[in-house]
Biotite code that builds the C-alpha atoms (Angstrom):
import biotite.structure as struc

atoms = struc.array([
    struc.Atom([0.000, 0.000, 0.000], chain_id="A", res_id=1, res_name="UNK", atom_name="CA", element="C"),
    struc.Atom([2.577, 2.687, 0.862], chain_id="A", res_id=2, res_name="UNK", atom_name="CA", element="C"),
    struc.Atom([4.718, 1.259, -2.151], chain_id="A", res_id=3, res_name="UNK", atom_name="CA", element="C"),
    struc.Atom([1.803, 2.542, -4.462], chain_id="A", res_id=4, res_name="UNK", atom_name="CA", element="C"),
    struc.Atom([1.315, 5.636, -2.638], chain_id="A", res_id=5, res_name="UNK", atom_name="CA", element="C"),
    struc.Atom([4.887, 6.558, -2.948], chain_id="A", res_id=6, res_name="UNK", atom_name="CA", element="C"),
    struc.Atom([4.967, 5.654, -6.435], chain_id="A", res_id=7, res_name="UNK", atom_name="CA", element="C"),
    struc.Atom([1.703, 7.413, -7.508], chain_id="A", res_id=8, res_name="UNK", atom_name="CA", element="C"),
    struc.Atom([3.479, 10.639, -5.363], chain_id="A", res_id=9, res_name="UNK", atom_name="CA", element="C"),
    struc.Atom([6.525, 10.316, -6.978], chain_id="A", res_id=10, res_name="UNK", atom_name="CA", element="C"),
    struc.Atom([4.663, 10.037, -10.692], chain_id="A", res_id=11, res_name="UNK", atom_name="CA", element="C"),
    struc.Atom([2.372, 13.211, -10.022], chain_id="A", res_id=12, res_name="UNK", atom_name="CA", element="C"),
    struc.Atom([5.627, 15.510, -8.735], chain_id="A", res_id=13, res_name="UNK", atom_name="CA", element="C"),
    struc.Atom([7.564, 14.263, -11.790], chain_id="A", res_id=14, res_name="UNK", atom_name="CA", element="C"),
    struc.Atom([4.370, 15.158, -14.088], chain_id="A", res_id=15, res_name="UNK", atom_name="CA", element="C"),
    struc.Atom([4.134, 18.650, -12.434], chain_id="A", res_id=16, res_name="UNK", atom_name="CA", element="C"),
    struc.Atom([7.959, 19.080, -12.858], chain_id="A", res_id=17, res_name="UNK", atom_name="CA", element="C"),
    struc.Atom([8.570, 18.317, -16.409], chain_id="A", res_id=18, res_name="UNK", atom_name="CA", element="C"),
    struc.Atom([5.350, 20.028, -17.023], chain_id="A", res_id=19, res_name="UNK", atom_name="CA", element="C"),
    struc.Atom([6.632, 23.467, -15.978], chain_id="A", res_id=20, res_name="UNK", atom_name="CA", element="C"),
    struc.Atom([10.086, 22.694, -17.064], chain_id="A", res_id=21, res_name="UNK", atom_name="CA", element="C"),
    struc.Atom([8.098, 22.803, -20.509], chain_id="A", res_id=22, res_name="UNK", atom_name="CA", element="C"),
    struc.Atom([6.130, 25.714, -20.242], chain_id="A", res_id=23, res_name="UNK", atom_name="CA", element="C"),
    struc.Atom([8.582, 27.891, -18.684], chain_id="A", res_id=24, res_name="UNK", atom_name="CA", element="C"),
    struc.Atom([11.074, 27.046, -21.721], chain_id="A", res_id=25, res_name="UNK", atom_name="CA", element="C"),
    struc.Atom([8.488, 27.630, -24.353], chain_id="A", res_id=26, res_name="UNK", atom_name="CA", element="C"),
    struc.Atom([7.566, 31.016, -22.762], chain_id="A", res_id=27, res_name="UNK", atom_name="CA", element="C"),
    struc.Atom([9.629, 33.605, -24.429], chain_id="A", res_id=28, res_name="UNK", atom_name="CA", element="C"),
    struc.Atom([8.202, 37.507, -22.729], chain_id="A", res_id=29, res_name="UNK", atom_name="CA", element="C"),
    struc.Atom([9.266, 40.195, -24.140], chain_id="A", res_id=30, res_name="UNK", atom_name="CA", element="C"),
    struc.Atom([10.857, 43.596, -22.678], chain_id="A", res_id=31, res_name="UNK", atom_name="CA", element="C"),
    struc.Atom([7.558, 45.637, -23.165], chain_id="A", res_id=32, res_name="UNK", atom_name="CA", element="C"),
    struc.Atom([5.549, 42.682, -21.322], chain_id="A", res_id=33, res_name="UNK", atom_name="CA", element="C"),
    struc.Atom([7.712, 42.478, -18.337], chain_id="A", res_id=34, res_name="UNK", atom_name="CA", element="C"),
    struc.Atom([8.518, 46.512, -18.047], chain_id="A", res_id=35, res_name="UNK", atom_name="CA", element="C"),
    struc.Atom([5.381, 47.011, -15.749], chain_id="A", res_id=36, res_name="UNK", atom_name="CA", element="C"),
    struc.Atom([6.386, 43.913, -13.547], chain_id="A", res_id=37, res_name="UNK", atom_name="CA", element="C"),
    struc.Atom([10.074, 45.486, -13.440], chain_id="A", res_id=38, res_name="UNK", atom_name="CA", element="C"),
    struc.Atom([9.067, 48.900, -12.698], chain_id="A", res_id=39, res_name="UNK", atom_name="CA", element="C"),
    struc.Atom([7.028, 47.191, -9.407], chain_id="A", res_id=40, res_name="UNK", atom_name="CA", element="C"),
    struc.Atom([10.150, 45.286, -8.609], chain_id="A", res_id=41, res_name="UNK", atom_name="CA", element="C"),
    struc.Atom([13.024, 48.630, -9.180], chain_id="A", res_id=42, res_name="UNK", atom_name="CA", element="C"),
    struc.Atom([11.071, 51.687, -8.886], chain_id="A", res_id=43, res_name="UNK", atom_name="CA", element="C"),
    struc.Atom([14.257, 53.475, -8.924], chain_id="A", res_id=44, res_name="UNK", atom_name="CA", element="C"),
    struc.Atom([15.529, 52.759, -12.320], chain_id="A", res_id=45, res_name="UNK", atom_name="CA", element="C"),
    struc.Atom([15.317, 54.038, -15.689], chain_id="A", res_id=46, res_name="UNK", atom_name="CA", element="C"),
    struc.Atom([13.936, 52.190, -18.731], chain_id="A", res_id=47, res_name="UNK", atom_name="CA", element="C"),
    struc.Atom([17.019, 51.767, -20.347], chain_id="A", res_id=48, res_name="UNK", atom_name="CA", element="C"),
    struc.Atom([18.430, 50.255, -17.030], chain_id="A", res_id=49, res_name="UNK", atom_name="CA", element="C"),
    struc.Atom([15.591, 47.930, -16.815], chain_id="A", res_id=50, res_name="UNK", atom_name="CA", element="C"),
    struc.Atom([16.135, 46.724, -20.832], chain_id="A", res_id=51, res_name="UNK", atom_name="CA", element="C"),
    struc.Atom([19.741, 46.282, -19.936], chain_id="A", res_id=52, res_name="UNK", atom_name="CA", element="C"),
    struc.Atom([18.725, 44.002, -17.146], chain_id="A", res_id=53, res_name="UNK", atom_name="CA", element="C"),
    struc.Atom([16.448, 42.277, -19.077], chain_id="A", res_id=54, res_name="UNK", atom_name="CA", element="C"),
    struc.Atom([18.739, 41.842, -21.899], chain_id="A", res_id=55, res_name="UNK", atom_name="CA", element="C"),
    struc.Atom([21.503, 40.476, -19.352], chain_id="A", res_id=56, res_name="UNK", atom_name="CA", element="C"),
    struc.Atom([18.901, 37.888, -17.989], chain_id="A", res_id=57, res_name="UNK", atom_name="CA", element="C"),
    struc.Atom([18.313, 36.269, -21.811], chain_id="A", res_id=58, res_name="UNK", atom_name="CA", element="C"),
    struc.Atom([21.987, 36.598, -22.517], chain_id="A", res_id=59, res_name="UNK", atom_name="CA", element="C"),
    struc.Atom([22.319, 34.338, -19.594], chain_id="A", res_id=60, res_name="UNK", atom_name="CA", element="C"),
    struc.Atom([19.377, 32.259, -20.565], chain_id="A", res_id=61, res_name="UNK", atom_name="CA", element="C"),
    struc.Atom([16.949, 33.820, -18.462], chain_id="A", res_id=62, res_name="UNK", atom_name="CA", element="C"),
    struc.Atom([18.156, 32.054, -15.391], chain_id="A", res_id=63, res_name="UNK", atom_name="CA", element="C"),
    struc.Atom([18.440, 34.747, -12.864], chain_id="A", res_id=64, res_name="UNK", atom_name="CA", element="C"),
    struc.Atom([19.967, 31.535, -10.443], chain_id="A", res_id=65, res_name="UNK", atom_name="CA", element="C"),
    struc.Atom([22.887, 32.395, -12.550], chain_id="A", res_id=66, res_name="UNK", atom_name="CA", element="C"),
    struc.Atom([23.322, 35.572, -12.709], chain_id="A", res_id=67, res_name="UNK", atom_name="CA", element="C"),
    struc.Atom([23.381, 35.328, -8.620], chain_id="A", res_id=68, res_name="UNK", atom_name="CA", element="C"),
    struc.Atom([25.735, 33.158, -8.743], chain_id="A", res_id=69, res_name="UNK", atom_name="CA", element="C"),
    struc.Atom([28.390, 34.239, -11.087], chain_id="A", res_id=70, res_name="UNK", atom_name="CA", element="C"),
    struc.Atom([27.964, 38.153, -9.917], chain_id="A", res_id=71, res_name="UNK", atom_name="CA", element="C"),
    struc.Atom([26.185, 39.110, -12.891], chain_id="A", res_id=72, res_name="UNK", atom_name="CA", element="C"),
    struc.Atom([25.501, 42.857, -12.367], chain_id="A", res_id=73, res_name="UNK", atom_name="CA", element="C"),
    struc.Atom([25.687, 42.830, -8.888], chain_id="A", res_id=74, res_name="UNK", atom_name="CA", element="C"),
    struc.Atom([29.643, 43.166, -9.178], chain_id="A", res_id=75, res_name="UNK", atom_name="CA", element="C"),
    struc.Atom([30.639, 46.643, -7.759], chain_id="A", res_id=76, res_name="UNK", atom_name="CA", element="C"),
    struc.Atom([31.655, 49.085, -10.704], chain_id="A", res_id=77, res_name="UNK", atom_name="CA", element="C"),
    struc.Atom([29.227, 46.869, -13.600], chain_id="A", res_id=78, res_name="UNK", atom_name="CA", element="C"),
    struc.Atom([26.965, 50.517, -13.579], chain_id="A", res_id=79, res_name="UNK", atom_name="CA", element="C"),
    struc.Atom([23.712, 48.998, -12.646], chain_id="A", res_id=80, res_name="UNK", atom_name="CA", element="C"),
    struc.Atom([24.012, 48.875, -8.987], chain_id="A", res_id=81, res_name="UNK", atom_name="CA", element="C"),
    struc.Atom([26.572, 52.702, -9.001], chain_id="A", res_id=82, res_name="UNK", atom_name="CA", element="C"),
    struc.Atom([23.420, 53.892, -10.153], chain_id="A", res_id=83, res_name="UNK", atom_name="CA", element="C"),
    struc.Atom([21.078, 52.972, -7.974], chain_id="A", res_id=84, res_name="UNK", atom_name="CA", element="C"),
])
């Protein structure tokens, strides 16, 4: 009995998994979608700092995770964060 359940669990988070990995590489926004969403998140910064950003995310793939972890524009003297 717990066999199944563990199984059926295991099946349904797999599903769910590969089901966003899909739809999260299939969705492709664009700079004028996300600008609203970006101006919520950085109040303080221009357009053009914002399409930078955004242009540094899907030069990196779009995986921000990245970005964190290599530095990305969060190095001191890369002009995004001097700004600020």
């Amino acid at each position: 009995m717990k066999k199944k359940l563990w199984i059926s669990l295991g099946a349904i988070v797999l599903t769910l998994g590969i089901g966003t990995a899909v739809y999260a590489a299939d969705t492709n926004s664009s700079f004028q979608q996300m600008l609203p969403s970006m101006k919520q998140m950085h109040p303080k910064l221009t357009d053009q700092q914002l399409e930078k950003m955004h242009n540094a995310c899907q030069q990196q793939g779009g995986n921000a995770g990245t970005m964190m972890k290599s530095g990305g524009m969060m190095k001191s003297g890369s002009g995004m964060m001097n700004s600020i």
